[in-house]
C-alpha positions as semicolon CSV with decimal commas, in nm:
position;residue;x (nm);y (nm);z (nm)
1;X;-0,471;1,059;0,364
2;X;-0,375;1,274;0,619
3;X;-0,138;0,989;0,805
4;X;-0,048;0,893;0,448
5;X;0,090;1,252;0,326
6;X;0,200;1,354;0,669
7;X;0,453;1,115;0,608
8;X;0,621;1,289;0,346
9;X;0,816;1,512;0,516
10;X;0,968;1,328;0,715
11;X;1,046;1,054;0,508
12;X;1,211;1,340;0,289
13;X;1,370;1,533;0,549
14;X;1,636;1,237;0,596
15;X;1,924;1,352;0,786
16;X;2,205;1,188;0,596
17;X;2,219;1,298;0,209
18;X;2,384;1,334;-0,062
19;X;2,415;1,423;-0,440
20;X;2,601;1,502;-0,720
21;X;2,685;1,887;-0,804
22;X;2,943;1,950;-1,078
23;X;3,062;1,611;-1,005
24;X;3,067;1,690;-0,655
25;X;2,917;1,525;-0,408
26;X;2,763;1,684;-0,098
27;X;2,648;1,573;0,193
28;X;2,463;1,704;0,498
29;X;2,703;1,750;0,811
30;X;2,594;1,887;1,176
31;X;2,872;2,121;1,284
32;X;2,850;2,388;1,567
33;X;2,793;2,738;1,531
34;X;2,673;3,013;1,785
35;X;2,361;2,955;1,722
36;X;2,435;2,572;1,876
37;X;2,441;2,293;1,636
38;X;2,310;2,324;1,248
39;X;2,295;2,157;0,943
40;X;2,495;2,214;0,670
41;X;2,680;2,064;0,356
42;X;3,016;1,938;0,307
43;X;3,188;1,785;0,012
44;X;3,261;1,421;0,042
45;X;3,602;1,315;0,105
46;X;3,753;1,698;0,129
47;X;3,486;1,790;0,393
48;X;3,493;2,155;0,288
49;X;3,188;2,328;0,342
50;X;3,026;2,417;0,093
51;X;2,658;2,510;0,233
52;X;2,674;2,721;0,596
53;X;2,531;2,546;0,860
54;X;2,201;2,663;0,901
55;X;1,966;2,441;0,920
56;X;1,756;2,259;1,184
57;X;1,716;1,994;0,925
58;X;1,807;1,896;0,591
59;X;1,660;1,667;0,344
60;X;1,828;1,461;0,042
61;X;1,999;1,648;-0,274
62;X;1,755;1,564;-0,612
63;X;1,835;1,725;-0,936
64;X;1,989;2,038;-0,749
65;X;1,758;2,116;-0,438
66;X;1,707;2,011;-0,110
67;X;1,424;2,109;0,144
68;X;1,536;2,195;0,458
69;X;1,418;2,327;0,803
70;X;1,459;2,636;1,019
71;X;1,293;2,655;1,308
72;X;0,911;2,534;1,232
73;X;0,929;2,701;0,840
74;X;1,020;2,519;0,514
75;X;1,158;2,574;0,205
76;X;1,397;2,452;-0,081
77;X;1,752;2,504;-0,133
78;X;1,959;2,505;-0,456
79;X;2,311;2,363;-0,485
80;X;2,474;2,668;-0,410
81;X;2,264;2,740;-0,065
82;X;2,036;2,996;-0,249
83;X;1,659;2,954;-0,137
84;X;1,478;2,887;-0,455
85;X;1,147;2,815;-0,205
86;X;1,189;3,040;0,058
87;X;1,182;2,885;0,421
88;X;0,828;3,012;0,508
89;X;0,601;2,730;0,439
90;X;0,466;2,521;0,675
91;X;0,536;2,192;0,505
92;X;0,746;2,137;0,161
93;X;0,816;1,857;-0,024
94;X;1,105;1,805;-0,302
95;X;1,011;1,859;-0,679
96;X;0,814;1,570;-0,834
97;X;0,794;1,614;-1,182
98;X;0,881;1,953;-1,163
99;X;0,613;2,090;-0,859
100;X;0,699;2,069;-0,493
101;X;0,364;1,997;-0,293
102;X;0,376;2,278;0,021
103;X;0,137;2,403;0,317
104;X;0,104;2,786;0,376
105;X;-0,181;2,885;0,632
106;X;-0,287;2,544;0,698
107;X;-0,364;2,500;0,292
108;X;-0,196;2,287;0,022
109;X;-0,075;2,382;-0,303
110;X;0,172;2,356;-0,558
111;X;0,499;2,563;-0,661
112;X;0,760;2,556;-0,902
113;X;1,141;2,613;-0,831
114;X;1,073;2,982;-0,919
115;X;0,867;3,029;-0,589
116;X;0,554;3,078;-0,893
117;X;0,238;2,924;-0,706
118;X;0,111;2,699;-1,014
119;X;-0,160;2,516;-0,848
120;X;-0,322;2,775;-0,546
121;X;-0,314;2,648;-0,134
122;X;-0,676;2,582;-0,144
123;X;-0,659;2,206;-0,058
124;X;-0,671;2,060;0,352
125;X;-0,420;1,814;0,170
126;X;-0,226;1,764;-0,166
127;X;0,016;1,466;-0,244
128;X;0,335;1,474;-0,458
129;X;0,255;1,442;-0,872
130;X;0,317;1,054;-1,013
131;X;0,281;1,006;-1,346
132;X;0,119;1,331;-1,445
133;X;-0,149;1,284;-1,130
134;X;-0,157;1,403;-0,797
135;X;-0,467;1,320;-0,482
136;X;-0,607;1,625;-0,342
137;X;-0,831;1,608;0,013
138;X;-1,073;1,849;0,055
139;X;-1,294;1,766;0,373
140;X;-1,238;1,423;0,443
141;X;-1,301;1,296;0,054
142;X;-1,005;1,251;-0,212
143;X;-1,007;1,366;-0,591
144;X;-0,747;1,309;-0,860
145;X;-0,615;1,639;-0,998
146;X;-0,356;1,637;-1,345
147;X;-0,088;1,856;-1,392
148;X;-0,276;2,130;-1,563
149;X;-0,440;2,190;-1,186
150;X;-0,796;2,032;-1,339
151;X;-0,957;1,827;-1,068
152;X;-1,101;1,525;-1,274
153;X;-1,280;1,355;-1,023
154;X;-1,574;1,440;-0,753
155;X;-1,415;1,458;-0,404
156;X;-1,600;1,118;-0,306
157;X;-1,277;0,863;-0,239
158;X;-1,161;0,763;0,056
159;X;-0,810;0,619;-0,118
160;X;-0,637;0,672;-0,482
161;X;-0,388;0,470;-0,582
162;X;-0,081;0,581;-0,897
163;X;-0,213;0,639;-1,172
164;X;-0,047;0,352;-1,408
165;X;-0,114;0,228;-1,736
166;X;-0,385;0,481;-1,767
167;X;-0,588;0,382;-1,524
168;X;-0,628;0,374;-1,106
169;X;-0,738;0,217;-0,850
170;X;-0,976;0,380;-0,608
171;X;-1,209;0,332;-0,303
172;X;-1,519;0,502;-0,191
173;X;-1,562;0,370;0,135
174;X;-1,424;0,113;0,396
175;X;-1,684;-0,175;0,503
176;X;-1,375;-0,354;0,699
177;X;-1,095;-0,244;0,960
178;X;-0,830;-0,236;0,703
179;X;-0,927;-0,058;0,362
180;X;-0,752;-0,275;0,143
181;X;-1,063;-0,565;0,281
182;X;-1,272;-0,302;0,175
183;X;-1,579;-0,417;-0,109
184;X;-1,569;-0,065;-0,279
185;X;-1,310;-0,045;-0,468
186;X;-1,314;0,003;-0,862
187;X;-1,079;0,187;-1,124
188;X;-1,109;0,524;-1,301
189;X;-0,927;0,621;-1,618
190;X;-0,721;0,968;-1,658
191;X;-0,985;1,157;-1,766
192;X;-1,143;1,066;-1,409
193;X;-1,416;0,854;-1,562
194;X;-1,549;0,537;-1,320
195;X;-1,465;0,229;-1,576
196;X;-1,592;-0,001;-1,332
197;X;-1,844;-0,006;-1,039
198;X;-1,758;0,032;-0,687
199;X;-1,797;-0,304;-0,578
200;X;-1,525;-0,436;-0,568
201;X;-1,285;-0,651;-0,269
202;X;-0,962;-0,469;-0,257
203;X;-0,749;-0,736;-0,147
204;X;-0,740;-0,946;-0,488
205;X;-0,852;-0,615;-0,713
206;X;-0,528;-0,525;-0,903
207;X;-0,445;-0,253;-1,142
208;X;-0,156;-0,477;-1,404
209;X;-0,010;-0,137;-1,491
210;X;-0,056;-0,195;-1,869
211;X;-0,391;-0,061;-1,950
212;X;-0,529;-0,377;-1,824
213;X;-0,658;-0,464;-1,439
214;X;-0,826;-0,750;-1,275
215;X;-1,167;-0,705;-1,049
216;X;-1,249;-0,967;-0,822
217;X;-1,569;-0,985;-0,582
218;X;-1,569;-1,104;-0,244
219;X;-1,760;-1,415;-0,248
220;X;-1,897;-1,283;0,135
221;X;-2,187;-1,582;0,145
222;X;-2,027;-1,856;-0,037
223;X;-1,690;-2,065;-0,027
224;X;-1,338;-1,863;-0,027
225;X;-1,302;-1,869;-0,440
226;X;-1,178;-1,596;-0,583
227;X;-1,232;-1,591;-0,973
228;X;-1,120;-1,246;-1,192
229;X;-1,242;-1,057;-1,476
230;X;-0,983;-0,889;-1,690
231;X;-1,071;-0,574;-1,770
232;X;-0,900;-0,285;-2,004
233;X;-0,837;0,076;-1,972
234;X;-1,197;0,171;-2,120
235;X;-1,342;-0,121;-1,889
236;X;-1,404;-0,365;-2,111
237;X;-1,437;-0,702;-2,026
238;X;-1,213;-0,935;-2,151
239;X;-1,245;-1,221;-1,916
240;X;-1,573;-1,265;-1,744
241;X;-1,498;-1,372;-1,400
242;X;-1,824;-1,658;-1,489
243;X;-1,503;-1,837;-1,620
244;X;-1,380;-1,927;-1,292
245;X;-1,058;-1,830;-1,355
246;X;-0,796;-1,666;-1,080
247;X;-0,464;-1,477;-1,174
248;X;-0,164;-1,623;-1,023
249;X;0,117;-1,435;-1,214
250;X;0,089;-1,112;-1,443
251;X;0,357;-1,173;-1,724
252;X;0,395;-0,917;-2,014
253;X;0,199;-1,154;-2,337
254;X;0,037;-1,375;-2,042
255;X;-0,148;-1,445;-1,776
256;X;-0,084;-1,747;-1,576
257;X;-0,438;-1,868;-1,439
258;X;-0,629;-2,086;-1,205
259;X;-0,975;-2,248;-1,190
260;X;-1,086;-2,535;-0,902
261;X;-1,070;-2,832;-0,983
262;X;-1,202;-3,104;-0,708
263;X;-1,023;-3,002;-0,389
264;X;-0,731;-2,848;-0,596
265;X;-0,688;-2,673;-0,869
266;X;-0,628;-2,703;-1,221
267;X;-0,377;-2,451;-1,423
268;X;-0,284;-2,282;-1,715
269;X;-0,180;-1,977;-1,987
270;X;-0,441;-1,726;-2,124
271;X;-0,315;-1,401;-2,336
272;X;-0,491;-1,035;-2,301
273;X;-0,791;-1,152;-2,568
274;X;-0,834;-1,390;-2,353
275;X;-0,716;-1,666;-2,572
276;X;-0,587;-2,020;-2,385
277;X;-0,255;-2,047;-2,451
278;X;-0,218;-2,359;-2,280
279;X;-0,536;-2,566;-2,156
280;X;-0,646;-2,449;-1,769
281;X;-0,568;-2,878;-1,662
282;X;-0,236;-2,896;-1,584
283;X;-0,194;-2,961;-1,120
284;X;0,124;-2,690;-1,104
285;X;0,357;-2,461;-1,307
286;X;0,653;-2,325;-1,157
287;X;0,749;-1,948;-1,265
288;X;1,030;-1,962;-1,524
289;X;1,336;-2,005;-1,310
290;X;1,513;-2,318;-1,452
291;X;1,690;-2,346;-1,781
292;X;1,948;-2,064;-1,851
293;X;1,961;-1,688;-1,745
294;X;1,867;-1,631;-2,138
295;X;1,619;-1,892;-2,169
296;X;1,448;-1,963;-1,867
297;X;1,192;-2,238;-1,843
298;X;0,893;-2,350;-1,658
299;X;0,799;-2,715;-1,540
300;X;0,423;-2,776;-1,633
301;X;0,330;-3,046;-1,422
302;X;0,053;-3,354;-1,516
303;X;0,093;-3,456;-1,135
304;X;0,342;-3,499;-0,872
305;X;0,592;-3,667;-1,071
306;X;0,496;-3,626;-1,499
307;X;0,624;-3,303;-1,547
308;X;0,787;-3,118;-1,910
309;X;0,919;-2,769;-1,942
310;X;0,790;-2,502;-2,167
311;X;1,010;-2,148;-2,254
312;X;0,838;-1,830;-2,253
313;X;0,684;-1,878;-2,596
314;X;0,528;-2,134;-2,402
315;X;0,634;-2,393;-2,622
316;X;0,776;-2,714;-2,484
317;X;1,161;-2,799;-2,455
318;X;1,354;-3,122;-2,392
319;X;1,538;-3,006;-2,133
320;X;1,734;-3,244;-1,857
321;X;1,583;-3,547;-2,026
322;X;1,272;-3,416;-2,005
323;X;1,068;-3,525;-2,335
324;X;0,815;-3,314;-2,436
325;X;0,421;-3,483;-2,450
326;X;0,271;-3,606;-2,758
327;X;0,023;-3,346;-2,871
């Protein structure tokens, strides 16, 4: 986490920027002063100056404030120049959903655009709020923490992923040399409850973003098969992964799935009940990029050349020539 957030500043602190004030737009400009050469803002096209140089760095314009830089001190600028976070904090970020995420002593908190501390510098390290949730470190251990301040879960992850769909994805500990190998990962809803166990391989564990995710175990002592069990927000089991079944694609009524077959595999359509849309036994389907940009279509294949194409109801089409197969 601490490579992860250090990153923010300075992917926020970008030195050419620009936004929209009273339809005009400013953007940051080095000029000299006395003081040697500063950051300031000018108005497109006109170049007047509308901020004094000032600054040792300036980040991007975002619903009317800016952080910027003096010296080794941050803070946040209005459109007009004021300091609405004065520059006294040893790290700031922009607002996120109305809270900037800032250091003061070596400790991370949260603030408003009133300078009002909201959520106290008590943290070694905070990220930015995303939908309503924000990771704070304490110690080397992550917790998710909503907007009210509440910290939901134990300080016992090692990574938290957006909170989406009402759920995330999370990690207690890395058993590989990259953490996304890792076999304990699992989800938690937004109250901070574990839905799953924390068993889980990372690399084919996916969170669908629409209350629904897919867990997938590394098969460590056996052959390289991957099969998935859908799961919902409450971490119910919709698809046992004792189906066999592998997602390919993640489409908003459908699933497009896999099981082996021989030395290939066989595929097909299931919906979020788990219902088959269309049988798991066909040797390919394309994504739907044929047909028209307002019906697009799929080929289904039988083998390498009996193909037919189906539109997103997944119902079959004559298209081309194509006739569709006898049912």
């Amino acid at each position: 986490m601490k490579n992860r957030f250090r990153n923010l500043t300075a992917l926020l602190f970008l030195f050419l920027s620009s936004t929209s004030v009273f339809a005009q737009k400013l953007v940051a400009k080095k000029m000299e002063t006395m003081s040697g050469e500063k950051y300031g803002f000018v108005i497109e096209n006109t170049n007047e100056v509308k901020i004094k140089p000032r600054f040792d760095e300036v980040g991007y314009f975002e619903k009317g404030y800016a952080p910027v830089r003096i010296g080794n001190k941050f803070g946040i600028i209005d459109s007009l120049g004021n300091e609405a976070i004065p520059i006294k904090y040893g790290s700031v970020t922009g607002f996120r959903e109305g809270l900037a995420t800032a250091s003061l002593d070596g400790k991370y908190g949260y603030l408003n655009n009133k300078d009002t501390i909201v959520i106290p510098f008590i943290y070694d390290d905070a990220s930015q709020f995303d939908n309503g949730f924000a990771n704070v470190q304490k110690g080397n251990k992550l917790a998710l923490m909503n907007k009210q301040g509440v910290v939901i879960t134990p300080f016992k992850y090692i990574r938290i992923e957006s909170m989406v769909g009402g759920i995330a994805k999370v990690c207690t500990q890395n058993n590989s040399d990259k953490i996304q190998f890792s076999d304990f990962w699992g989800f938690v809803n937004d109250k901070g409850q574990e839905i799953t166990k924390m068993e889980f391989y990372g690399d084919k564990t996916y969170n669908l973003e629409n209350g629904y995710a897919l867990t997938c175990l590394n098969p460590v002592n056996g052959p390289s098969i991957y099969n998935h069990s859908l799961i919902d927000k409450t971490g119910k089991v919709i698809i046992p992964a004792s189906q066999g079944l592998y997602v390919e694609l993640a489409y908003p009524k459908y699933l497009l799935v896999k099981r082996p077959s021989g030395f290939d595999f066989k595929y097909g359509f299931v919906d979020y009940t788990g219902k088959i849309l269309l049988p798991v036994n066909f040797s390919s389907i394309s994504q739907f990029k044929f047909g028209t940009q307002d019906s697009p279509l799929a080929q289904v294949y039988f083998n390498d050349r009996r193909f037919f194409y189906i539109n997103k109801d997944l119902k079959c089409v004559e298209f081309e020539g194509m006739k569709c197969p006898e049912q």
